[in-house]
Every structure is written in structure tokens, then in C-alpha cells.
FIKOLPA-985749 format. One record per residue (C-alpha): residue in one letter; x, y negated, z negated. Coordinates in steps of 0.05 Angstrom, whole numbers, padded with zeros to 5 digits, always signed. Layout:
% FIKOLPA-985749
AXYZ;...
//
This chain:
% FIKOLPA-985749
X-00344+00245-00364;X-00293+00220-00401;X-00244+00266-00441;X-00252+00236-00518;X-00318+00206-00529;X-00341+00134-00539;X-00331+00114-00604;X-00390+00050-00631;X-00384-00006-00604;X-00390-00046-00670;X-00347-00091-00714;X-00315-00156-00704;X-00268-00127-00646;X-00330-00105-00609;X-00355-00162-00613;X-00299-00197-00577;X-00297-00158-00518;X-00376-00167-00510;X-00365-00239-00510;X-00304-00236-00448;X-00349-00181-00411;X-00403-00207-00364;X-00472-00204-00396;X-00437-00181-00462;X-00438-00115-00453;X-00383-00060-00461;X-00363-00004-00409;X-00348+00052-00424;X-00271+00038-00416;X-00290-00005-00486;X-00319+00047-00524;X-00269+00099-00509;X-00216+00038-00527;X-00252+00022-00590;X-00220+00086-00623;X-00156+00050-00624;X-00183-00021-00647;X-00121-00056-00652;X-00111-00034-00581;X-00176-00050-00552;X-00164-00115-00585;X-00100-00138-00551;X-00120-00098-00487;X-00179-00153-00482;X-00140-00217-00491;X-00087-00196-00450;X-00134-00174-00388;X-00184-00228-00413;X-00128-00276-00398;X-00105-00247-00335;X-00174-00252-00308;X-00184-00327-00327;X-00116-00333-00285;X-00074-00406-00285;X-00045-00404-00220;X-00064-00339-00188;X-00127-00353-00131;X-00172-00301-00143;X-00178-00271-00080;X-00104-00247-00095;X-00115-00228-00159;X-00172-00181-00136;X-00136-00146-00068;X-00078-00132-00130;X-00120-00103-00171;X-00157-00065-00120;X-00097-00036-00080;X-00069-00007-00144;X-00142+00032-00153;X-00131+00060-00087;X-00058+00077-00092;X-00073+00108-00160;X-00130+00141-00149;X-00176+00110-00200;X-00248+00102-00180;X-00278+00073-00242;X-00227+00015-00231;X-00241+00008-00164;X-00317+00006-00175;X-00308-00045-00233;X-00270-00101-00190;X-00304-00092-00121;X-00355-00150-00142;X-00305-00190-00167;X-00263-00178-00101;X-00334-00195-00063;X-00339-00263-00103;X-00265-00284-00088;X-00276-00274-00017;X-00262-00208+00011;X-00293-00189+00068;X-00316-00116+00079;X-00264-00109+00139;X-00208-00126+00089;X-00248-00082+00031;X-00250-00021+00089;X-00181-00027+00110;X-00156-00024+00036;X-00199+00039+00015;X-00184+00077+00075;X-00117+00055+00094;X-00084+00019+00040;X-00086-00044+00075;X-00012-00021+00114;X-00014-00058+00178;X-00080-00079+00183;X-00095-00143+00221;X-00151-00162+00169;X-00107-00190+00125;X-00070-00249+00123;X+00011-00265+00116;X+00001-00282+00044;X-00052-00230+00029;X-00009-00179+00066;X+00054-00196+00031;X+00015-00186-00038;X-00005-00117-00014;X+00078-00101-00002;X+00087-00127-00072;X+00030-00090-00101;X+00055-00022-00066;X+00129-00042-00083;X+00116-00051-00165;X+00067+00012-00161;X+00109+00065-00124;X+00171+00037-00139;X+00177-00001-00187;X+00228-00046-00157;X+00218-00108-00113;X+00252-00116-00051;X+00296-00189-00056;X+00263-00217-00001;X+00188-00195-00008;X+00200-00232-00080;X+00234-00299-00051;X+00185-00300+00007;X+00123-00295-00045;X+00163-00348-00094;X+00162-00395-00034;X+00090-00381-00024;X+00052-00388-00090;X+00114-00416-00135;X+00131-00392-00203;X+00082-00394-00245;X+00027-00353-00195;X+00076-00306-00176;X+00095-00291-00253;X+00014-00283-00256;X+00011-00227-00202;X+00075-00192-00234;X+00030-00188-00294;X-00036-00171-00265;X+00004-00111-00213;X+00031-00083-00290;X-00036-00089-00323;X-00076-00060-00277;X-00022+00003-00259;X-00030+00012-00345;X-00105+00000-00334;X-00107+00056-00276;X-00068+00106-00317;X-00111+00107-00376;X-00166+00107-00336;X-00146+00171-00299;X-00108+00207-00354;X-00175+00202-00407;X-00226+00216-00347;X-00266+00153-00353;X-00297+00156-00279;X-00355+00118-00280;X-00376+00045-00298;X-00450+00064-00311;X-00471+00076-00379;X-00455+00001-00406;X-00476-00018-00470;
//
């Protein structure tokens, strides 16, 4: 149960996050955002936008987003992305290894996956990223997709914290 309550999920804003979510409905990460509108608002094109992605593959995107839910303890955001991380290709050896290991030295991954797991850890416990993990990922997915991957680590570690701080622990109850 989360720790302020969901506010309506009505109004132009609303409305705009129903249309980027999957069957147009909110969670309950939406209604407890609506109380801060202006918030919710840019919180949905930003993370709308990340989700889209440009240049990140998805399958990267979603190991990212997944081994900061482990690493920060947040369930609900770990329960929302596991079907995406399905989709974009991750097997349940590689979805195992991350929720009960962390992914750290697991065979299951590969070179690329595994250095966006040292990245991911790096930016989350961190906060600083070792010279040559960052050159070895520019060489790997260029610029523009590792600029993508920077942003998606951030959003998802600000994701995770207000997630965990307000007590929103569940995905059920969409509307």
C-alpha cells in the first residue's frame, strides 16, 4: 500500500499517460504521480521517450532497468518491466541470474550484456564510471545508444527511489 493515496486519474495530463501506457490504463505509480501534475506530466514524456528508445536495443534497455530494481530493492519496478524484458529477449536463465545474483559473473550473459550490467552497478552504487567500462561500451554501441543507457540507468535509479520511498509495491490495481 502505498504511503499517500492515488489521487483521480482525470484531466488532460491523465489522459496522456493513458495514451503512452499499454491498453491505456494507469498504475498505480500514475495516480500517486497525478498529485503533482506537472510532474507526472514531464515524468511520462521523459520515460515515454526512453522507452520508444533511438539507438538503445531493447534487450539492453530492459537488463538496465531490471538490474537497478534488484540493486535497489524495488519490486513494483521489477514486476512492471519483467514482460517487457521477456519481449526483448531475455531468457529466464539470464532473468534468474539477475534476481538472485545480480547478474555478477554469470555465464548467461553476454560481453555486451555483461558490460551493461558493470555500467548499470557502476552509475547505481557509485555513481561514477570507470574510464574503461565507458570507452569499451562507446566502442560497442557508439554515442548516441550509450548516451541512451546513461539516461535510462538515471531514470530508472529516480524511478526506483520514488517507488520505494512512497511504498508503491504493487502493479495490480490499474485503472
Amino acid at each position: 500500500m502505498a504511503r499517500v493515496p492515488e489521487a483521480t486519474g482525470t484531466g488532460e495530463i491523465a489522459d496522456r499517460i493513458r495514451h503512452r501506457r499499454a491498453g491505456g490504463v494507469l498504475r498505480p505509480l500514475d495516480h500517486v504521480l497525478l498529485h503533482a501534475p506537472q510532474a507526472a506530466d514531464g515524468w511520462n514524456s521523459l520515460l515515454g521517450a526512453l522507452r520508444a528508445g533511438e539507438f538503445l536495443p531493447a534487450d539492453l534497455r530492459e537488463l538496465a532497468i531490471l538490474r537497478v530494481a534488484v540493486l535497489n530493492d524495488a519490486a513494483y519496478e521489477w514486476d512492471a518491466h519483467l514482460p517487457d524484458a521477456e519481449a526483448a529477449g531475455l531468457g529466464p536463465a539470464q532473468l534468474a541470474q539477475l534476481r538472485i545474483a545480480g547478474g555478477k559473473g554469470a555465464d548467461v550473459f553476454t560481453p555486451l550484456q555483461a558490460a551493461v550490467l558493470r555500467l548499470t552497478d557502476a552509475m547505481t552504487r557509485d555513481l561514477r564510471v570507470p574510464d574503461d567500462l565507458f570507452a569499451d561500451l562507446r566502442a560497442r554501441l557508439g554515442v548516441g545508444a550509450l548516451v541512451e543507457l546513461a539516461v535510462v540507468i538515471a531514470a530508472y535509479n529516480m524511478v526506483s527511489r520514488l517507488i520505494v520511498a512512497l511504498g508503491i509495491t504493487s502493479t495490480d490495481g490499474a485503472s
